[in-house]
ChimeraX commands (.cxc) that place a marker at each C-alpha (Angstrom):
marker #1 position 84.85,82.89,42.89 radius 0.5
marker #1 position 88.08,82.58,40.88 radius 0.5
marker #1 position 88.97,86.11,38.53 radius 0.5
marker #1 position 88.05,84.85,35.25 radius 0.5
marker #1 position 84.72,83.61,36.31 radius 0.5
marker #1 position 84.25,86.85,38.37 radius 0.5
marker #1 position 85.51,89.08,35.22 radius 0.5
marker #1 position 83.19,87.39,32.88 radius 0.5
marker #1 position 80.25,88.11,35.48 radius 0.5
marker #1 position 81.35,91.76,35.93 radius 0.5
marker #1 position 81.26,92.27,32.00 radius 0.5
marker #1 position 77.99,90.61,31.78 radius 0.5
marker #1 position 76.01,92.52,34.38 radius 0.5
marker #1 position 77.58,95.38,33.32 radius 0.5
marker #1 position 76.16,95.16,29.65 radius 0.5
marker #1 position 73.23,94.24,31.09 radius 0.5
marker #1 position 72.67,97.52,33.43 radius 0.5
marker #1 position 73.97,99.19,30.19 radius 0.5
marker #1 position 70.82,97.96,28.45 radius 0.5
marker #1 position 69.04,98.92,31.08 radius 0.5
marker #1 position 69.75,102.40,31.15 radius 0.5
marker #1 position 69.32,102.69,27.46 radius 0.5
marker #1 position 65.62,100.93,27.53 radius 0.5
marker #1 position 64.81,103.67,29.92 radius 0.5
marker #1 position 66.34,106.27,28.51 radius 0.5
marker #1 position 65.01,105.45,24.44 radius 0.5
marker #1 position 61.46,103.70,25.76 radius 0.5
marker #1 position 60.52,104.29,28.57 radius 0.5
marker #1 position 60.60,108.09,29.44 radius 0.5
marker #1 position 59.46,109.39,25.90 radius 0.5
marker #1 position 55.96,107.19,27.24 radius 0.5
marker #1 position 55.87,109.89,29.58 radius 0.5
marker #1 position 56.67,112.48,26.98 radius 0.5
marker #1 position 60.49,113.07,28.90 radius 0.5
marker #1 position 63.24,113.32,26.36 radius 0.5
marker #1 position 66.63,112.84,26.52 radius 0.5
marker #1 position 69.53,114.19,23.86 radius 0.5
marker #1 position 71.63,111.48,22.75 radius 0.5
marker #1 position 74.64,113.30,24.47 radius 0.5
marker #1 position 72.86,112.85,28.01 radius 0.5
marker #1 position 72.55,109.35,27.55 radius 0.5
marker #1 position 76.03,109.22,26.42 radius 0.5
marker #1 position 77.15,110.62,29.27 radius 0.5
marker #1 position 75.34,108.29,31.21 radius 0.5
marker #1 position 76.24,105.33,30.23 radius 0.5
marker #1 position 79.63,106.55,30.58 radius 0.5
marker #1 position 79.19,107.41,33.84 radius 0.5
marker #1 position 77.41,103.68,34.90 radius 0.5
marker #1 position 80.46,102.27,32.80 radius 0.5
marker #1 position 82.54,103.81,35.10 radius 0.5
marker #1 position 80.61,103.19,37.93 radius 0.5
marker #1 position 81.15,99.71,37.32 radius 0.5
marker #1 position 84.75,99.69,36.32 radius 0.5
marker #1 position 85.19,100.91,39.55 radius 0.5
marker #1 position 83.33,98.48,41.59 radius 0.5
marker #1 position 85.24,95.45,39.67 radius 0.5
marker #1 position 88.45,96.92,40.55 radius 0.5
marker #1 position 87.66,96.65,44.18 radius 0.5
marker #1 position 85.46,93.88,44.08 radius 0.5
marker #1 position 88.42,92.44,42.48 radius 0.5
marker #1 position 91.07,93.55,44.92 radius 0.5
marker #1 position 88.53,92.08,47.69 radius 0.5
marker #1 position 88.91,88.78,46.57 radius 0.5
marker #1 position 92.02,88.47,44.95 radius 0.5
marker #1 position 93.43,89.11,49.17 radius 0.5
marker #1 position 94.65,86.17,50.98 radius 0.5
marker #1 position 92.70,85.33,53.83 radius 0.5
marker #1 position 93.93,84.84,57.26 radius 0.5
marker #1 position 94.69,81.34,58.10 radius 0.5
marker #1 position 94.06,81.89,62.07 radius 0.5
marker #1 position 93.21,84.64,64.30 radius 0.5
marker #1 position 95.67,83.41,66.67 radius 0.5
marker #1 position 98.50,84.56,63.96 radius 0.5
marker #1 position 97.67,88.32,64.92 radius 0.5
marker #1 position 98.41,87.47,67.97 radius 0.5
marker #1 position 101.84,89.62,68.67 radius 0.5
marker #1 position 100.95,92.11,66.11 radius 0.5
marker #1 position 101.21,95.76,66.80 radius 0.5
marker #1 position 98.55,97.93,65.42 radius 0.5
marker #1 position 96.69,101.40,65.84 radius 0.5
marker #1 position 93.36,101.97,68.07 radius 0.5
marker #1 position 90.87,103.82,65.62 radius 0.5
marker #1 position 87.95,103.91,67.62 radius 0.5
marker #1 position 89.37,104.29,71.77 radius 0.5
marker #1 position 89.03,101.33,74.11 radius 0.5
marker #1 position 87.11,101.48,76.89 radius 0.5
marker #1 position 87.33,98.74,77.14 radius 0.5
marker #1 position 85.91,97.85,73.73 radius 0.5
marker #1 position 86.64,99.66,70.74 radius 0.5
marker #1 position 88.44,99.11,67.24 radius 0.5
marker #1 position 91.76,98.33,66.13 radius 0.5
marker #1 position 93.15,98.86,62.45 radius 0.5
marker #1 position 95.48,95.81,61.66 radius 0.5
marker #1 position 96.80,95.29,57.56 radius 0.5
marker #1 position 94.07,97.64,56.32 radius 0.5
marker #1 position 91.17,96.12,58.30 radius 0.5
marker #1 position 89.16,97.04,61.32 radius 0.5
marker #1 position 88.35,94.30,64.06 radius 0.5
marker #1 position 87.35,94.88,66.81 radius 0.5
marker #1 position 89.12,95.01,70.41 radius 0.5
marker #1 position 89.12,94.97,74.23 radius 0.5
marker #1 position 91.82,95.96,76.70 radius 0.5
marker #1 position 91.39,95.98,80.59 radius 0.5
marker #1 position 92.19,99.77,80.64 radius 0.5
marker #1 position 91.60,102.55,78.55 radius 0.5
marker #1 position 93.05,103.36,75.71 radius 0.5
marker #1 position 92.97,106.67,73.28 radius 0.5
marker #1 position 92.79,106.73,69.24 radius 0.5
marker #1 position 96.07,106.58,67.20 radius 0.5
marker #1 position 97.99,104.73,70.06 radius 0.5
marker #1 position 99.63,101.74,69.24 radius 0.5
marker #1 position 98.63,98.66,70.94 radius 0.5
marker #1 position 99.39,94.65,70.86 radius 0.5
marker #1 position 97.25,91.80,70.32 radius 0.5
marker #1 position 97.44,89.21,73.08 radius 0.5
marker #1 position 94.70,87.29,72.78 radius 0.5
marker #1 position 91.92,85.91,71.06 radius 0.5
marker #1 position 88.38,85.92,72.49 radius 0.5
marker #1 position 85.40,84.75,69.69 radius 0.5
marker #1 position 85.98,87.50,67.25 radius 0.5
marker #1 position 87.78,89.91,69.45 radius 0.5
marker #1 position 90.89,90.67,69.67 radius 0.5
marker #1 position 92.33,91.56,73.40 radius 0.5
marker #1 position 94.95,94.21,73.54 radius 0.5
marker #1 position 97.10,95.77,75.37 radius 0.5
marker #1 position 99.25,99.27,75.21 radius 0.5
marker #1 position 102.86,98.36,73.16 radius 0.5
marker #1 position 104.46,101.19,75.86 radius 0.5
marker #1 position 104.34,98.22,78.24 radius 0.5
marker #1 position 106.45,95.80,75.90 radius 0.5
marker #1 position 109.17,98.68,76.27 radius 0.5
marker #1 position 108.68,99.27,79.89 radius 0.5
marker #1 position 109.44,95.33,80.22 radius 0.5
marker #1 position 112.72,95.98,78.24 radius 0.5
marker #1 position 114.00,98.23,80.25 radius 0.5
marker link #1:1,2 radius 0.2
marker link #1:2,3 radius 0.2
marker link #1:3,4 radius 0.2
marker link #1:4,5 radius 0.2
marker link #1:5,6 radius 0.2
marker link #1:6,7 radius 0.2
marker link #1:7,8 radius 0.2
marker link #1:8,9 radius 0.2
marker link #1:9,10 radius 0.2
marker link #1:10,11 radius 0.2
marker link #1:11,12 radius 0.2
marker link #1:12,13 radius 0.2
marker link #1:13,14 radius 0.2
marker link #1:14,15 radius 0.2
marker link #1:15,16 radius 0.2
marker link #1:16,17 radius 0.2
marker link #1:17,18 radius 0.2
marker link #1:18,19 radius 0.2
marker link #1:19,20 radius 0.2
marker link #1:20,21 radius 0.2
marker link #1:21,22 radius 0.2
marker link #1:22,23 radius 0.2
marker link #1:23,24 radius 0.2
marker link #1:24,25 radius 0.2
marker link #1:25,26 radius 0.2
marker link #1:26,27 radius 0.2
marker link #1:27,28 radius 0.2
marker link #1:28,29 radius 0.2
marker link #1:29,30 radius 0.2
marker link #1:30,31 radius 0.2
marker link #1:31,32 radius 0.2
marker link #1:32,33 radius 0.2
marker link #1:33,34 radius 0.2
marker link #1:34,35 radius 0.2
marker link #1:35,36 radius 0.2
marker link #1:36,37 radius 0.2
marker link #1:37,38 radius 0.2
marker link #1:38,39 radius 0.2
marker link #1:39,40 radius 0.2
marker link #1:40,41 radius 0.2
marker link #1:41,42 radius 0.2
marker link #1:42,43 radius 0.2
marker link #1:43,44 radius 0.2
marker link #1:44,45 radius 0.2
marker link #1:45,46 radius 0.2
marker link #1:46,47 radius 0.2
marker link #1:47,48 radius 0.2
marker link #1:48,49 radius 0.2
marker link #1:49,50 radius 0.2
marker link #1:50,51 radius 0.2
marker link #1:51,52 radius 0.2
marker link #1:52,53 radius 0.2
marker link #1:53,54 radius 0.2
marker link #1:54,55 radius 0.2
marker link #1:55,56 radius 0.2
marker link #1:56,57 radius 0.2
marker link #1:57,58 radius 0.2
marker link #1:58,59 radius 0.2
marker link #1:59,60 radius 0.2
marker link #1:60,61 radius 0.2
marker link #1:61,62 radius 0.2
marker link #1:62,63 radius 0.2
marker link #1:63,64 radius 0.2
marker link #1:64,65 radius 0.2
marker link #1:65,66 radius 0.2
marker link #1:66,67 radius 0.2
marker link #1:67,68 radius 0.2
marker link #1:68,69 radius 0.2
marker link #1:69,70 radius 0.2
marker link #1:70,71 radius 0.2
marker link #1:71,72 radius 0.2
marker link #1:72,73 radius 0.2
marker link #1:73,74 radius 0.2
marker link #1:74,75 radius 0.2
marker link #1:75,76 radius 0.2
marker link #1:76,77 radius 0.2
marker link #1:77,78 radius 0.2
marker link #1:78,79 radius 0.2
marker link #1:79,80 radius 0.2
marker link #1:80,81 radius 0.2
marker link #1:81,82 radius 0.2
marker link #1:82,83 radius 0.2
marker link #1:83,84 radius 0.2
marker link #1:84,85 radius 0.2
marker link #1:85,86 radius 0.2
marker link #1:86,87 radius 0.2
marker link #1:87,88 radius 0.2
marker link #1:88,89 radius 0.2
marker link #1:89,90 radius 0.2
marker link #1:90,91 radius 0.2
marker link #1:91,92 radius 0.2
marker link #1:92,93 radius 0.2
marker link #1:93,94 radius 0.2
marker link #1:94,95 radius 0.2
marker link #1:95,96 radius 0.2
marker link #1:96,97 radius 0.2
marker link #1:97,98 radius 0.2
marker link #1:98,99 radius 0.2
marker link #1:99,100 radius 0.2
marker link #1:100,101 radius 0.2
marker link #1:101,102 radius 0.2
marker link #1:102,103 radius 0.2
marker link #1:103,104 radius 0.2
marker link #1:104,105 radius 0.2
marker link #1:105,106 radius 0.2
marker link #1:106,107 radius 0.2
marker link #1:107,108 radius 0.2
marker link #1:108,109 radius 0.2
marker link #1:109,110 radius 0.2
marker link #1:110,111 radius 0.2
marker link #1:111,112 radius 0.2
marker link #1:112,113 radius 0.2
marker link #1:113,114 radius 0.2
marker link #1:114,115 radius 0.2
marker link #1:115,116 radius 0.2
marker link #1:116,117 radius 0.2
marker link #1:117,118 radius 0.2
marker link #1:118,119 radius 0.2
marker link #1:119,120 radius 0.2
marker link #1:120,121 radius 0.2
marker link #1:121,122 radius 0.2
marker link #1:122,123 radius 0.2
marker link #1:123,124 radius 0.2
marker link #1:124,125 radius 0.2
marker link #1:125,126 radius 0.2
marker link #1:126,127 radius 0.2
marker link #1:127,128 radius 0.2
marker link #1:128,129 radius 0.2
marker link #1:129,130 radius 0.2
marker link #1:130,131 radius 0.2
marker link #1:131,132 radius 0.2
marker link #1:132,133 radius 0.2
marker link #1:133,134 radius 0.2
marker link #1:134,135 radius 0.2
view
C-alpha cells in the first residue's frame, strides 16, 4: 500500500473508532442508565487517539522497510542466536527473527554465520570457526 493511501486510511478508521467510542459513550450506556463525565470521555478518546497514532507510526515503519530481494543475500551474514540451537532455534538478523539450524549446538547471544538456505531456514554455523580458519 503506498504512504499516502495508507495515511488517508489510518485517518479515516481512526475518526471512525473515534465515533465509535463517542456513540457508546453519549448513547449507548446512558440506555443502561451508566454515565460518563465529559472529562472521561475526553480522556478516552485521547487515549484511542493515541492508541492509534501509535499503531500508524509502526504500521508505517513496517511498510515503509525495504524488503529482502533473496534469502540467499544473508547468506555470509553474521548475526546473534536468540533462542539456542539445538539444532533448531532462532537467529536475530537486521532487527528480525528467522529461524535457524546448525549441526551442533549452539547457546543464546553467540554469534553465528549464515551458510545456507534451506525453505525458510536459515543454516548456521558458529563465527569462532571463521577465525579458527584464519589462523
Amino acid at each position: 500500500m503506498p504512504s499516502k493511501g495508507y495515511t488517508i486510511w489510518s485517518i479515516v478508521t481512526s475518526l471512525i473508532w473515534e465515533a465509535m467510542l463517542a456513540v457508546i459513550v453519549l448513547d449507548l450506556l446512558p440506555r443502561f442508565e451508566v454515565y460518563l463525565p465529559l472529562w472521561a470521555l475526553i480522556v478516552l478518546m485521547s487515549v484511542l487517539g493515541a492508541y492509534c497514532a501509535v499503531s500508524y507510526w509502526l504500521g508505517k515503519r513496517a511498510l515503509d522497510m525495504s524488503p529482502l530481494l533473496s534469502l540467499k543475500t544473508l547468506i555470509g551474514t553474521k548475526c546473534k542466536v536468540e533462542i539456542p540451537l539445538s539444532p533448531r532455534g532462532y537467529i536475530r538478523i537486521r532487527g528480525e527473527l528467522w529461524q535457524a539450524r546448525s549441526e551442533e549446538d549452539i547457546a543464546a547471544r553467540k554469534e553465528v554465520v549464515v551458510d545456507g538456505v534451506e525453505g525458510m531456514t536459515l543454516l548456521v554455523r558458529p563465527a569462532e570457526k571463521d577465525r579458527d580458519e584464519e589462523e
